[in-house]
C-alpha positions as CSV (number, residue, x, y, z in Angstrom):
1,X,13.7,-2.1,-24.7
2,X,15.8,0.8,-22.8
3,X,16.7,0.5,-19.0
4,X,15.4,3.7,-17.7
5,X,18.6,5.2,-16.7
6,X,19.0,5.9,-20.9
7,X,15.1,7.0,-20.8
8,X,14.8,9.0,-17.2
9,X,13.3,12.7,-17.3
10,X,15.7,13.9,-14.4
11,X,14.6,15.6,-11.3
12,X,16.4,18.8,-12.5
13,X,15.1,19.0,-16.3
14,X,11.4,18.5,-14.8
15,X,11.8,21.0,-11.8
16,X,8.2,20.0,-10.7
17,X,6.0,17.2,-10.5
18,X,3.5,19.2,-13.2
19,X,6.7,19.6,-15.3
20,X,7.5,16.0,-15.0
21,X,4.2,15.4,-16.8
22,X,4.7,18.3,-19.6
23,X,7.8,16.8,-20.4
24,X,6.8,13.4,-20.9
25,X,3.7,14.7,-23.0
26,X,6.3,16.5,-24.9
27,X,8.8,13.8,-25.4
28,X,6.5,10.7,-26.2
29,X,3.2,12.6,-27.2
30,X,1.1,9.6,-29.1
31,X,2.1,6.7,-26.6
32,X,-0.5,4.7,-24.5
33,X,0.0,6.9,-20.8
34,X,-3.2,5.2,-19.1
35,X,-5.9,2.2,-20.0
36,X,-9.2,2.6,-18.1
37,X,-12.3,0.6,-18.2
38,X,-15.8,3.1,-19.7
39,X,-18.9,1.5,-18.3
40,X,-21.2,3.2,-20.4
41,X,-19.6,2.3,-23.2
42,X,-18.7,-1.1,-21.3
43,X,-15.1,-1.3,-22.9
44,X,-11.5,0.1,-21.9
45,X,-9.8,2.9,-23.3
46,X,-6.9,4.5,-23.8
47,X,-6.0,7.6,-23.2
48,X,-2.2,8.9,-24.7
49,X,0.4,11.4,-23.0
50,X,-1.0,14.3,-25.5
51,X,-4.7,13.6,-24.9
52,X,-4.0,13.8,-21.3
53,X,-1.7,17.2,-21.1
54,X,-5.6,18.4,-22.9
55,X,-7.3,17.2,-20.4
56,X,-5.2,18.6,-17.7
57,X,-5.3,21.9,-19.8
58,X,-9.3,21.7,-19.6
59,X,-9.8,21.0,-16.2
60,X,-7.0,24.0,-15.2
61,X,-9.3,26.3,-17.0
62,X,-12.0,25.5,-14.2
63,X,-9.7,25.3,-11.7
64,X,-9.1,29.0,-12.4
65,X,-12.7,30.0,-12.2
66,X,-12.6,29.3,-8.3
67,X,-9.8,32.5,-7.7
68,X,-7.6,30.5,-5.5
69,X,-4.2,31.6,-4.9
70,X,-0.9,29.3,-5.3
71,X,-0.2,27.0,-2.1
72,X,-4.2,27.0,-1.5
73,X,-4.8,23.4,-0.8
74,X,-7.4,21.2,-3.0
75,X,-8.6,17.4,-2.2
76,X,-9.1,14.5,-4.3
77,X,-11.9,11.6,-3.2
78,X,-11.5,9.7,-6.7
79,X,-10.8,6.4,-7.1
80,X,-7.6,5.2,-9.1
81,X,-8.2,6.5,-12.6
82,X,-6.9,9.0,-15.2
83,X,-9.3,11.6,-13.6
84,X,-7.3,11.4,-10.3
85,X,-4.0,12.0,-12.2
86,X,-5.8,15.0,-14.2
87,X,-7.3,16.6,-11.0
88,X,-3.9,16.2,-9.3
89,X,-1.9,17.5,-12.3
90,X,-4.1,20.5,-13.4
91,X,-4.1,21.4,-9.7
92,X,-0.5,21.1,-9.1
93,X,0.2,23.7,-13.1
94,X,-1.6,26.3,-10.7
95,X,0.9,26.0,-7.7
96,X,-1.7,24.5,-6.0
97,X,-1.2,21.6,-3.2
98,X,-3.2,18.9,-3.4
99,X,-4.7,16.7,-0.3
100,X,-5.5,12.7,-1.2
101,X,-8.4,11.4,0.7
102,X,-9.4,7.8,1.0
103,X,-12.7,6.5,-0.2
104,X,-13.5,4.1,2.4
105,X,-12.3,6.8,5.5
106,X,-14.8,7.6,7.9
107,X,-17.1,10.7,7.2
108,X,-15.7,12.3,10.3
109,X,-11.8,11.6,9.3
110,X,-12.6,13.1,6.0
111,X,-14.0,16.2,7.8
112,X,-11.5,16.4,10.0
113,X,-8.8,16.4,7.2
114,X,-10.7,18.8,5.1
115,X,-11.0,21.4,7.7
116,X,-7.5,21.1,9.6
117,X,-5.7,21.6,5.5
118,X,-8.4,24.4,4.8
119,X,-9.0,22.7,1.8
120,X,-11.3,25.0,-0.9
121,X,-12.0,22.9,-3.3
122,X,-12.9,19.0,-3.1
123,X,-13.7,17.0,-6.2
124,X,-15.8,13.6,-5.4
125,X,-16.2,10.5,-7.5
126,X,-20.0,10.3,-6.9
127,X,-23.6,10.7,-5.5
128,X,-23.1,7.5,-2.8
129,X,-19.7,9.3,-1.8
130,X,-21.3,12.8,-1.2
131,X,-24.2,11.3,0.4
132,X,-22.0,9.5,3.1
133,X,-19.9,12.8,4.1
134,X,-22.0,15.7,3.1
135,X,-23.0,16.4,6.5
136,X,-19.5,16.3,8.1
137,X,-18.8,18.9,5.5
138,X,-21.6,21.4,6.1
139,X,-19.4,23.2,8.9
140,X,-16.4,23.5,7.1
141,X,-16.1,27.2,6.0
142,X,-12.9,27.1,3.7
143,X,-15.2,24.4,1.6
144,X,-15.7,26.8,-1.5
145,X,-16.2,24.2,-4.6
146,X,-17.3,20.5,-4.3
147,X,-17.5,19.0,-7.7
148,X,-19.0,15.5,-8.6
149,X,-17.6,13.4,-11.0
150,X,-20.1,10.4,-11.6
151,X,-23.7,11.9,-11.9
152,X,-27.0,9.8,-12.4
153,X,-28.9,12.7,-13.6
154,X,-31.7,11.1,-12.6
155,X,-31.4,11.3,-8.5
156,X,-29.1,14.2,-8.4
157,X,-30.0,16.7,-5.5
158,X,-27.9,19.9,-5.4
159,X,-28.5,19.9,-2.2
160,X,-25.1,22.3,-1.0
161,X,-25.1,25.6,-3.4
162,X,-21.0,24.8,-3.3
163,X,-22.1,21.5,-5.3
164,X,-21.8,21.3,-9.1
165,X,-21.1,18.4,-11.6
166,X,-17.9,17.9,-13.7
167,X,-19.9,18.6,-16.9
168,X,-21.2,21.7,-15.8
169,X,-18.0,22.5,-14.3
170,X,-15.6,22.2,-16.9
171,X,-15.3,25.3,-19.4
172,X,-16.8,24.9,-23.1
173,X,-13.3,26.1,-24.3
174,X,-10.1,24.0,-23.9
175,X,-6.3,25.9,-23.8
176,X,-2.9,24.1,-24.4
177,X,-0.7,22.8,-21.7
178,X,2.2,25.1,-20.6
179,X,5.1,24.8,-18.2
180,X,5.6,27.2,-15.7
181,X,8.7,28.7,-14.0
182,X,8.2,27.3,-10.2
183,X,10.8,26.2,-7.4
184,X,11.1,22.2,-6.7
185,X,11.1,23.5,-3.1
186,X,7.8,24.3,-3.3
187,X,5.2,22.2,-1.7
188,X,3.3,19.6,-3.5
189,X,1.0,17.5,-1.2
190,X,0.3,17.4,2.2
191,X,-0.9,13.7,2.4
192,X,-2.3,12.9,6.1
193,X,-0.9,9.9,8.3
194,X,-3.4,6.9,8.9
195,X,-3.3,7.9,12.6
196,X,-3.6,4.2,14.4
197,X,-3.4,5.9,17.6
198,X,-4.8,8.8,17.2
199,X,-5.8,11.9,15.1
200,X,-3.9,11.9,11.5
201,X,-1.2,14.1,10.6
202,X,-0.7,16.0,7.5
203,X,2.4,15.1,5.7
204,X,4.3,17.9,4.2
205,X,6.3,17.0,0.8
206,X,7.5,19.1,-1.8
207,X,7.9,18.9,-5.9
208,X,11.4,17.3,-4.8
209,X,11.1,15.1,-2.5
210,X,8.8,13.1,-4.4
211,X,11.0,13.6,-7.7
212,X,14.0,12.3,-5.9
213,X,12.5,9.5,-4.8
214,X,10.7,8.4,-7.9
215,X,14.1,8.8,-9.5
216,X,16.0,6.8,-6.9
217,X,13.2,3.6,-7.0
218,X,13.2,3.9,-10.8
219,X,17.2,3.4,-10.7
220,X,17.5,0.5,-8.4
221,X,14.4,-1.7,-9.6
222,X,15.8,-0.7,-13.1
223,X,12.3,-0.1,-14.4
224,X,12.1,-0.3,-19.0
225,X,10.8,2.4,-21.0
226,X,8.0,-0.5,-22.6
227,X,6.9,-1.7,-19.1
228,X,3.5,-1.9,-18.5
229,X,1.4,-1.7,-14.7
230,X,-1.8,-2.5,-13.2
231,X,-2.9,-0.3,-10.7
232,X,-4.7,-1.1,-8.0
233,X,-3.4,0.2,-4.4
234,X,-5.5,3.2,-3.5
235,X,-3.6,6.5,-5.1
236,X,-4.3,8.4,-2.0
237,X,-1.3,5.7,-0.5
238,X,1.9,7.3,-1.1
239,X,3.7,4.4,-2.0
240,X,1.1,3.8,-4.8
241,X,1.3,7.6,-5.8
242,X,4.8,7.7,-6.2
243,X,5.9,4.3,-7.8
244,X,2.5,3.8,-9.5
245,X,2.2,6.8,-10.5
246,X,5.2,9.8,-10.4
247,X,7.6,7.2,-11.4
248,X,5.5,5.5,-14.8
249,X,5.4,9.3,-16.2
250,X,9.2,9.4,-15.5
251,X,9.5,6.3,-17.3
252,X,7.2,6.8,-20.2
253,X,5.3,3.4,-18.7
254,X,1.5,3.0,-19.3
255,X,-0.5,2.5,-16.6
256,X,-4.0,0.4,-16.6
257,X,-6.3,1.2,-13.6
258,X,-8.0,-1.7,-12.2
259,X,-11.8,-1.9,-12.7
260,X,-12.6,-3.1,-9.2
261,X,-10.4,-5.1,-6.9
262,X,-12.8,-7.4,-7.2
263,X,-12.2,-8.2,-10.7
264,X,-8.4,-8.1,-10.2
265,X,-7.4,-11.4,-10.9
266,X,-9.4,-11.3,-14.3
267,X,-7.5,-8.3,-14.9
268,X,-4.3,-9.4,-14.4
269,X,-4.9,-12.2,-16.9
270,X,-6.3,-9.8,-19.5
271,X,-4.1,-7.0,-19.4
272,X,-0.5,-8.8,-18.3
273,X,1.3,-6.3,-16.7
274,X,5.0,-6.7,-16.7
275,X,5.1,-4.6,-13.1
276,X,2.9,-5.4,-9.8
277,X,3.0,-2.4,-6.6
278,X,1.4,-4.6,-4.0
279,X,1.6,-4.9,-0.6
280,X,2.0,-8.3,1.4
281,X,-1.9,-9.0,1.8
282,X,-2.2,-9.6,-2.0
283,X,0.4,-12.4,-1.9
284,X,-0.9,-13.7,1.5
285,X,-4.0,-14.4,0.5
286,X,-2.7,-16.3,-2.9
287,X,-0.2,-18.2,-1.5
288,X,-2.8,-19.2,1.4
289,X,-5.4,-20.5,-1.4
290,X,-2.4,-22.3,-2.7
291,X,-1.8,-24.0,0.3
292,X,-5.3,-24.8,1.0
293,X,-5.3,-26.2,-2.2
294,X,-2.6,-28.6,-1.9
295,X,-4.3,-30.1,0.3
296,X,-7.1,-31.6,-1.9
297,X,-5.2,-32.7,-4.4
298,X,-3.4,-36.2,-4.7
299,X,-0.5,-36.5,-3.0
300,X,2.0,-36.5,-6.0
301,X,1.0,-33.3,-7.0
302,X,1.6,-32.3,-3.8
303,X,5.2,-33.6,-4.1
304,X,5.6,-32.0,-7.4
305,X,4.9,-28.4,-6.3
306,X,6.6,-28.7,-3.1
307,X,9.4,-30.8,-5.3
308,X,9.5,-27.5,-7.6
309,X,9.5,-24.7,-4.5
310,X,13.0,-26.7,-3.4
311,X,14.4,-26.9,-7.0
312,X,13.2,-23.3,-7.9
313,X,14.6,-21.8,-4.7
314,X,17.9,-23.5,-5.0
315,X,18.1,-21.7,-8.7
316,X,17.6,-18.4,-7.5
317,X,20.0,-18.6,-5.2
318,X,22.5,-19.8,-7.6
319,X,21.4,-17.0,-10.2
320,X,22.0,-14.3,-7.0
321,X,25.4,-16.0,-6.1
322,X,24.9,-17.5,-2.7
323,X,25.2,-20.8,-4.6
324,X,28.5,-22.4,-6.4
325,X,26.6,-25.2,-7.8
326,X,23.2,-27.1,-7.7
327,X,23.2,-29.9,-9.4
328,X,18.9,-30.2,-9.3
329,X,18.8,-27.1,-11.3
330,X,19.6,-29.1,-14.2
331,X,15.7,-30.0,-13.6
332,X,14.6,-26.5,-13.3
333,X,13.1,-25.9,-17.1
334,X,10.8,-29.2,-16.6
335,X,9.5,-28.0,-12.9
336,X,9.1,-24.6,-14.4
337,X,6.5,-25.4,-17.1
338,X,5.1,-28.2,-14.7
339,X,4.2,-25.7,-12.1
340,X,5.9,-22.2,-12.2
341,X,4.6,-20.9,-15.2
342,X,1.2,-22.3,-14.0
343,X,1.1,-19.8,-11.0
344,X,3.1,-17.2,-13.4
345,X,0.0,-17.7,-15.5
346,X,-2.3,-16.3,-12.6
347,X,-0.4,-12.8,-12.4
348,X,-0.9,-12.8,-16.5
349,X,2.1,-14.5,-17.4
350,X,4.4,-11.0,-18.0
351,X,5.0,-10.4,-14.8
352,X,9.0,-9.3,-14.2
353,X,9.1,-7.4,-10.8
354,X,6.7,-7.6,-8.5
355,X,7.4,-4.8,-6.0
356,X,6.0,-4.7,-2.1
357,X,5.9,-2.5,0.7
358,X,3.9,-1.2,3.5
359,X,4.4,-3.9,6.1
360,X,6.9,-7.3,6.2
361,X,6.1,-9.9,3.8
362,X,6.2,-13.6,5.4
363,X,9.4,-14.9,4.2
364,X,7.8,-18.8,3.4
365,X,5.7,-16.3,1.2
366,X,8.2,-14.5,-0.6
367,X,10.2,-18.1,-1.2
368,X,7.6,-19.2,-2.6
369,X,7.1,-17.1,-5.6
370,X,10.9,-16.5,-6.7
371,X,10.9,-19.9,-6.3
372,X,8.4,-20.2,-8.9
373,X,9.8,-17.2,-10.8
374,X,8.3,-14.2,-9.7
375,X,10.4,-11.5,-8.8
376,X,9.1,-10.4,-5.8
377,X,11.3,-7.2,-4.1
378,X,10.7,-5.9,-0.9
379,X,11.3,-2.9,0.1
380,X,10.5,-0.1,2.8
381,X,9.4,3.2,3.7
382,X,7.1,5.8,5.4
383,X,4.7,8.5,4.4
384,X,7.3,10.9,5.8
385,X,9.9,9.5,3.3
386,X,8.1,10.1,0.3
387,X,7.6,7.2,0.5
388,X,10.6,5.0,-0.1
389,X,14.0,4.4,1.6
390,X,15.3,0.9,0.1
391,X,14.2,-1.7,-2.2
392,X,15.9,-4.9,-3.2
393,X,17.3,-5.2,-6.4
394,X,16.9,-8.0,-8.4
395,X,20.5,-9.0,-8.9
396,X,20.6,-9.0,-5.2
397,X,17.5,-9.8,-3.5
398,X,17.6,-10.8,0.2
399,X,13.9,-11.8,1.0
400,X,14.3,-11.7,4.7
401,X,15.5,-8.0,4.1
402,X,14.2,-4.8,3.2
403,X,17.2,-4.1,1.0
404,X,19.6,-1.5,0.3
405,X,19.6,2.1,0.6
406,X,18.4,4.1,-2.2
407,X,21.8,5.9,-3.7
408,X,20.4,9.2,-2.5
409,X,19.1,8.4,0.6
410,X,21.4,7.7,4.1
411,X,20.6,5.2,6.4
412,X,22.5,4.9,10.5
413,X,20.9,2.9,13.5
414,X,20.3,5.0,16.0
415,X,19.5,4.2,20.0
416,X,18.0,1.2,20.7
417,X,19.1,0.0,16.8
418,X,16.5,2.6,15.7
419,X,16.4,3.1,11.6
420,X,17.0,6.3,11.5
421,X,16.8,8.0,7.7
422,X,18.4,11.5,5.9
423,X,17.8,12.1,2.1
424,X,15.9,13.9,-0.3
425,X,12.8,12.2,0.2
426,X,12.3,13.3,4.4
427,X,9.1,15.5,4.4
428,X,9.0,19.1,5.2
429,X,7.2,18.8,8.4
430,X,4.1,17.9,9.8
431,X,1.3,20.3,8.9
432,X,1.1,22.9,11.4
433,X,2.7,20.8,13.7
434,X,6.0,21.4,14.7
435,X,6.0,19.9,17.8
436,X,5.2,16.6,15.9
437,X,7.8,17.8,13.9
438,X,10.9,18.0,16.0
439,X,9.8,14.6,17.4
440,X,11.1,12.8,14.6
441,X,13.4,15.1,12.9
442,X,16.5,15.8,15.0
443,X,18.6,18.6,14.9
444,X,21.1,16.7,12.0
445,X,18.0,16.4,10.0
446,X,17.6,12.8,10.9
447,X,14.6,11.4,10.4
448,X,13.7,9.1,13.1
449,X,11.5,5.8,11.9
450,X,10.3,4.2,15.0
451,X,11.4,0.5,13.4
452,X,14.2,-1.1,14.5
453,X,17.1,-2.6,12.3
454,X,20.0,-4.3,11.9
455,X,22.5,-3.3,8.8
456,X,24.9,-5.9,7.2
457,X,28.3,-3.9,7.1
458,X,29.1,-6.4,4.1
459,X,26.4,-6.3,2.0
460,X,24.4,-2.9,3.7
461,X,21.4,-5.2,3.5
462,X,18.6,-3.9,6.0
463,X,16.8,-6.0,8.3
464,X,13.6,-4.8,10.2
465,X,13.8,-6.5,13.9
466,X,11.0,-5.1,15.4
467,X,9.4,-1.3,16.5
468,X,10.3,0.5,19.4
469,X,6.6,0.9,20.8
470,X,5.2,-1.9,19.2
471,X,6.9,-4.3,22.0
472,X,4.8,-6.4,24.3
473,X,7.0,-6.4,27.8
474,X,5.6,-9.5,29.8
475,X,5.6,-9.1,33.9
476,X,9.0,-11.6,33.9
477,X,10.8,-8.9,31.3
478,X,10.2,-10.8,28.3
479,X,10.1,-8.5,25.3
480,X,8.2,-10.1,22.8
481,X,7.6,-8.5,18.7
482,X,3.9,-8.8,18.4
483,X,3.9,-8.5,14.3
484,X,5.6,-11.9,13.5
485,X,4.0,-14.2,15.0
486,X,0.3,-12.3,13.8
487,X,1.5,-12.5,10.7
488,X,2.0,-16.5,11.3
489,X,-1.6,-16.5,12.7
490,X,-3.4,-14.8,9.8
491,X,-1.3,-17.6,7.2
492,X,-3.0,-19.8,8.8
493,X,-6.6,-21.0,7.3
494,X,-8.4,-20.7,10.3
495,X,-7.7,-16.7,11.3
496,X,-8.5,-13.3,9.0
497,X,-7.3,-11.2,11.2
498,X,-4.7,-11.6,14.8
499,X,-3.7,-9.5,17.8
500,X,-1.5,-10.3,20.5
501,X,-1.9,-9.9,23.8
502,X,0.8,-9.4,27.3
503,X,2.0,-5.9,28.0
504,X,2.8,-6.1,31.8
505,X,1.2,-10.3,31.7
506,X,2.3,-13.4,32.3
507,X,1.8,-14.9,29.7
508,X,0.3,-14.5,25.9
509,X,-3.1,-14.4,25.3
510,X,-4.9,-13.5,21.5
511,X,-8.0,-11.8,19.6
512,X,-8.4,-13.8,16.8
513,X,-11.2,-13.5,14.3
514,X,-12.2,-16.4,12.9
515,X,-12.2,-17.1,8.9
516,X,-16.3,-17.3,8.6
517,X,-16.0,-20.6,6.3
518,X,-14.0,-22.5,8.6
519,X,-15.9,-21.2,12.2
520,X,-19.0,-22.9,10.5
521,X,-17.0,-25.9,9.3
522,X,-15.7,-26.2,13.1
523,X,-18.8,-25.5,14.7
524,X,-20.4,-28.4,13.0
525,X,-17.8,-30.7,13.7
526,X,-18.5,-29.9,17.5
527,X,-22.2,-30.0,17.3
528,X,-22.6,-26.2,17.7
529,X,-24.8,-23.6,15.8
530,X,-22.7,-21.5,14.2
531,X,-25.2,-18.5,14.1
532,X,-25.2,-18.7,17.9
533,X,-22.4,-16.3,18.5
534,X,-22.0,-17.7,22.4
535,X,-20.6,-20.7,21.3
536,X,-17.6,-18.6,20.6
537,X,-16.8,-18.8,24.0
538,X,-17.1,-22.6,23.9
539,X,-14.2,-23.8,26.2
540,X,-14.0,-27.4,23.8
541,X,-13.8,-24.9,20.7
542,X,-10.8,-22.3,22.6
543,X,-8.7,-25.8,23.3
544,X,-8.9,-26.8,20.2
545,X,-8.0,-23.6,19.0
546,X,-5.2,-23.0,21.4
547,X,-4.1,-26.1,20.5
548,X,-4.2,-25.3,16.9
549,X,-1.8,-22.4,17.3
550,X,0.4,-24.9,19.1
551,X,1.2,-26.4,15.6
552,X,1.1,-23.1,13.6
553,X,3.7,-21.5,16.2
554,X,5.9,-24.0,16.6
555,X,8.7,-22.7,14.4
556,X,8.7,-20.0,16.8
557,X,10.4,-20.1,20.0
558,X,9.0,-20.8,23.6
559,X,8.0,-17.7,24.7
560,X,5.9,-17.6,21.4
561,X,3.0,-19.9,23.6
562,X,-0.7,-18.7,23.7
563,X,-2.5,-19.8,26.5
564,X,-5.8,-17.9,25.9
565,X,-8.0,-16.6,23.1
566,X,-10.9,-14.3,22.4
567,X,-12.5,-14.9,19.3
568,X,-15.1,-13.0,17.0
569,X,-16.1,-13.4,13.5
570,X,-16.7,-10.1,13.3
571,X,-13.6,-8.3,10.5
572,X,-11.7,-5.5,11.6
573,X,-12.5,-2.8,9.2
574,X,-12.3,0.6,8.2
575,X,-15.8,1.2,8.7
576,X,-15.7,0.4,12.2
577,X,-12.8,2.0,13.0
578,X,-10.6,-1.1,13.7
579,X,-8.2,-1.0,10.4
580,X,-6.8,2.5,9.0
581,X,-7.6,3.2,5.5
582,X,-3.8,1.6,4.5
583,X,-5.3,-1.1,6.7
584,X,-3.2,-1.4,9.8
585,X,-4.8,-2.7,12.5
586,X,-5.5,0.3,15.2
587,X,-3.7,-1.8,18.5
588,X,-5.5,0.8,20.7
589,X,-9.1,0.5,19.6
590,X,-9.2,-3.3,19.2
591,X,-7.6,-3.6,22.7
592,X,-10.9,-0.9,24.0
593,X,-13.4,-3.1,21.7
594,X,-12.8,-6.2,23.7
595,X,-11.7,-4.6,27.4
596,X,-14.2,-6.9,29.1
597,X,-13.2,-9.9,27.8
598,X,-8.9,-9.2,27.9
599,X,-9.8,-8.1,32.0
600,X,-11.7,-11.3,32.6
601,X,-9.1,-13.7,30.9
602,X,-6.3,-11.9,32.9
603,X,-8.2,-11.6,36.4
């Protein structure tokens, strides 16, 4: 095995992200590049770096047909597959700029997207998908090519003369791969915002910034040449598309798409990937069905496992040097095959880094998995970032932390200890928005994140404290960080989902929705019908659950104290416009959702 620093394809020898992927095909042609599951032939498949540059060869041929010009922008509604790596690649060969689009996005965000980029040509994965936007799209004039990927011959109804299917698409003759002579400069993607108050706007990154980037995370989580991934995240998320994707073909890695996320913890059993891209949620929800767990089970194996979380985290901080000696770790090897590799096991039992970004992870949940031996790194970034700016390393990992710096990227605290960012990754612009622009981007090329931070001058460790608009200022001047103590709530067995209440109050109040199992369970126990959505509004059933958040708040301090709740069983989703399509909860439309009910708890 080779550290990827001997193995890299540089920025500068791949020029362009399309070059990246010529040069990988040309350097390790018969390797395994991508596994995918075939359901008709009900089997997975692989696919090698010289089958692919073929494909992308094919599909470029079509792509040709349609007389677009370079920088004409195309869209890609695919799921995470080899198809969505061909379409992007045989798009970008032709100078093209390719728009991602989420599968679960509203029809009328789709539309919106499709119109405000221009986009001419728009390849869907199937009938159900079409179906769902195609009359958003009927308006949209640029529209000149919609192509369908999955067809059931059966029900197909060209019902858009724009509409054809991949087969009869795609050229009968195939052509050979070739790299041509563009500018990294040039742009790449415009990949739009998920807009949590308001409409989204389109990204603007070029061949390099994403190149850098890919470069600079590939470097610092020290990524091998014989690593292996399972992807899952959606690719349309740029910190998927750029460390799940960009940086494997950098690496020479081989990527395995993930059937359904439903079947992902049978996949990760079956294929045993060696690197994870998660975000937080995915750990959340295991270590919560851990903990739930423990608590049917005799009490000695409850002292064993939290027995092994003390023993394993004491080892790893002796192994990153903020211990001198632990005399328990002696123990280590018996706890580790007791219980580590057990949960190791669940991940597939390969796992070595375990990378996550998009929002905080709890720290109790990131103890305990490097406790148990995972390799779990944080790190941070932003769509306008490309996406990443740090990442902890493994040699020095700092849970609490977002880590260090990329080596390419800068990093300064600005007013108001603002994290404010200058590298190769910053975006172009906002797409034909320069207003938006020169919001965020100072004159010195700063980019300006909206989080706030605290830098250790020692180590240059990064700490997230809190955002500049996302602070809840109470009528006495308390200023309270909403996001911690949600992300206590939603730990908690009881809660999916948590938003906190207070701008301009007296005191906190919450909309909680309730974990469906356990609302049933507690109804019962109070003699309630469950079904009978009043008895949400039960006052025996809000004391106990005020009470309740007594117990899972009491780490934090006192101004952390919720007097009042709303409750619902109903999820925040995409679909109804709660969650954006990264799913972060959209503050503004939750609060308008349940106006009536905040103004009568605060009159």
């Amino acid at each position: 095995m080779t550290f990827i620093a001997e193995n890299i394809i540089s920025p500068e020898k791949a020029q362009t992200l399309d070059g990246l992927f010529y040069e990988r095909a040309a350097m390790t042609p018969d390797k395994v590049a991508y596994v995918q599951y075939d359901r008709k032939k009900q089997q997975w498949l692989k696919t090698s770096w010289n089958e692919m540059s073929h494909l992308i060869a094919h599909w470029q041929t079509a792509m040709r047909q349609e007389n677009m010009d370079a920088g004409d922008r195309v869209a890609i509604l695919l799921k995470n597959s080899k198809e969505w790596v061909i379409f992007d690649q045989a798009a970008l060969g032709l100078g093209l700029v390719t728009v991602p689009l989420y599968l679960d996005d509203r029809p009328d965000n789709i539309a919106y997207i499709l119109e405000e980029a221009a986009v001419k040509l728009l390849v869907v994965q199937e009938q159900r998908i079409w179906k769902k936007i195609k009359d958003n799209c009927q308006k949209i004039k640029s529209l000149q090519r919609i192509v369908l990927l999955d067809v059931i011959e059966a029900s197909l109804e060209l019902d858009d003369e724009r509409l054809t299917t991949l087969s009869d698409w795609l050229p009968e003759q195939e052509h050979v791969l070739h790299k041509r002579e563009a500018n990294s400069g040039d742009l790449a993607s415009i990949v739009y915002t998920s807009g949590t108050t308001g409409r989204p706007k389109g990204v603007m990154l070029s061949h390099a910034n994403i190149l850098a980037i890919a470069h600079g995370t590939a470097e610092n989580i020290r990524v091998l040449d014989s690593d292996t991934l399972l992807s899952f995240l959606p690719l349309s998320h740029t910190f998927e598309r750029t460390v799940g994707y960009y940086l494997p073909v950098m690496a020479g890695c081989t990527v395995t798409f993930s059937h359904s996320i439903q079947q992902l913890a049978n996949e990760l059993v079956l294929h045993k990937p060696t690197i994870l891209i998660s975000v937080p949620r995915i750990f959340e929800q295991i270590y919560s069905k851990i903990e739930n767990g423990l608590k049917t089970v005799p009490i000695y194996k409850r002292l064993l496992f939290r027995l092994a979380i003390r023993i394993g985290w004491n080892r790893f901080l002796l192994e990153q040097g903020r211990k001198t000696f632990c005399l328990s770790c002696f123990f280590w090897p018996i706890f580790k095959k007791l219980v580590g590799n057990k949960v190791k096991d669940k991940f597939g039992g390969q796992i070595r880094i375990a990378a996550t970004g998009g929002a905080a992870i709890p720290f109790d949940v990131a103890k305990t998995f490097l406790s148990l031996g995972i390799n779990v790194l944080q790190g941070y970034g932003l769509t306008e970032t490309s996406p990443v700016v740090s990442f902890n390393k493994m040699e020095d990992n700092d849970p609490r932390s977002i880590g260090q710096a990329l080596n390419s990227v800068s990093v300064k605290l600005g007013e108001e200890n603002e994290l404010l960012i200058k590298g190769p990754g910053v975006m172009m612009g906002y797409w034909n928005n320069h207003a938006a622009t020169a919001a965020v981007i100072d004159a010195d090329g700063w980019f300006h994140s909206g989080d706030q931070a605290h830098i250790d001058p020692e180590t240059q460790h990064i700490y997230i404290t809190g955002r500049i608009k996302d602070i809840l200022i109470m009528s006495n001047g308390e200023k309270i960080p909403p996001l911690d103590i949600e992300n206590a709530i939603v730990l908690d067995e009881w809660f999916e989902q948590a938003l906190l209440l207070g701008e301009g109050q007296a005191y906190l109040s919450a909309v909680l929705v309730f974990n469906a199992e356990y609302w049933t369970k507690l109804a019962k126990q109070n003699q309630l019908d469950p079904f009978d959505m009043g008895n949400l509004n039960n006052k025996k059933i809000h004391q106990q659950v005020i009470n309740h958040l007594k117990q899972v708040l009491h780490d934090f301090p006192g101004y952390a104290k919720i007097r009042k709740v709303i409750l619902s069983v109903e999820p925040w989703t995409v679909e109804n416009e709660m969650l954006t399509p990264t799913l972060k909860v959209k503050r503004p439309v939750v609060i308008k959702a349940f106006e009536k009910e905040i103004e009568k708890i605060y009159s």
